[in-house]
N, C-alpha and C positions, 0 to 999 in steps of 0.2 A: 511643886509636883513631886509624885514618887514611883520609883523608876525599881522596876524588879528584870535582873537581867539574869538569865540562866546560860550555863554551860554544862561539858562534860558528856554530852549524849553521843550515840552513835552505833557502828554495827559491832556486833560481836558473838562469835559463838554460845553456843549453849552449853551453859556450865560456867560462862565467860564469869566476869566482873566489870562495873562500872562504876564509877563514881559520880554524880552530879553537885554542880553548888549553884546556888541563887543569891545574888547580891544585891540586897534593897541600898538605894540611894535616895538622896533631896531631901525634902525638907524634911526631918523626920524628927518628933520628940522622944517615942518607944515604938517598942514594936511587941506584939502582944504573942497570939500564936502565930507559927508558919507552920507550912507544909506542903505535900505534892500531891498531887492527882494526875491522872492519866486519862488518856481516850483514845479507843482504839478506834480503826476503821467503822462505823457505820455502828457505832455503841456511845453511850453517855458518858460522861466525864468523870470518872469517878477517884475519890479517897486512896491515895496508896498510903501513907502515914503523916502523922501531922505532931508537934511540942510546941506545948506553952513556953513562956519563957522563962519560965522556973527548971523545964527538962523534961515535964511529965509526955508521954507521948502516947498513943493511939494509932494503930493498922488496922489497915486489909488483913483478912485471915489468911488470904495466898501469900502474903507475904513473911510470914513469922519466919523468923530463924535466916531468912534470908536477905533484907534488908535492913536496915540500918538509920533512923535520923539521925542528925545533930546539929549543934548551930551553934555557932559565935557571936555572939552577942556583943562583942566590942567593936564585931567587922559586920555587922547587920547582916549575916551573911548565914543560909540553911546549906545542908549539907544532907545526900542520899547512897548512902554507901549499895550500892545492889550487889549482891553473890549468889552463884549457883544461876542463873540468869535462863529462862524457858524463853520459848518461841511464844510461849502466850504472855509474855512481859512487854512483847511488842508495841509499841504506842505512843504519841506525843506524852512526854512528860511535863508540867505546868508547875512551876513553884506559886506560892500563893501565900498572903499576908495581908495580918491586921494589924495598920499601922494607926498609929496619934500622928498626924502631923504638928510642924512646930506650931502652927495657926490653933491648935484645937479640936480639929476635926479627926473622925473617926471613922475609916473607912480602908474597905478590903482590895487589894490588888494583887493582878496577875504577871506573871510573866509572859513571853512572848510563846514557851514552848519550846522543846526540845526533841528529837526526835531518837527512839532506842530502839534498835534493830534486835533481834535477835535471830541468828540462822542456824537451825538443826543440823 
């Protein structure tokens, strides 16, 4: 099986900073793209930013200049640098990834979610 475990979330002012990291584990042969999405209260889940595993990466337009992807690729592990951080940033954050396991198979998983406060 494969296991996406998130940290790094929590409350912080606005303006604040965060960092999140997601750590894929088990049986894994690659791992393809990752990335994170959010869901706010009583709204859909949607795309904060997402890299292949070459580097190329893809956002939200609310988030340019203020986040950040990246990932390690020796530690299967994504990374979400957030800055400048709004009360409308508020929301479970969700690591997300398309794994090969070592079997063959090809298929996407989630984390469990993390949760990013932000207070005005």
């Amino acid at each position: 099986q494969v296991q996406l475990v998130e940290s790094g979330g929590g409350l912080v002012q606005a303006g604040g900073s965060l960092r999140l990291s997601c750590a894929a584990s088990g049986y894994i042969f690659s791992i393809n793209d990752m990335g994170w999405y959010r869901q706010a209260p009583g709204k859909q889940r949607d795309l904060v930013e997402r890299i292949t595993s070459g580097g190329s990466t893809n956002y939200e337009d609310s988030v340019k200049g203020r986040f950040t992807i990246s990932r390690d690729n020796a530690k299967n592990t994504v990374y979400l640098q957030m800055s400048s951080l709004k009360p409308e940033d508020t929301a479970v954050y969700y690591c997300n990834a398309d794994v090969t396991a070592a079997w063959g198979r090809r298929a996407t998983y989630w984390g469990q979610g993390t949760q990013v406060t932000v207070s005005s």
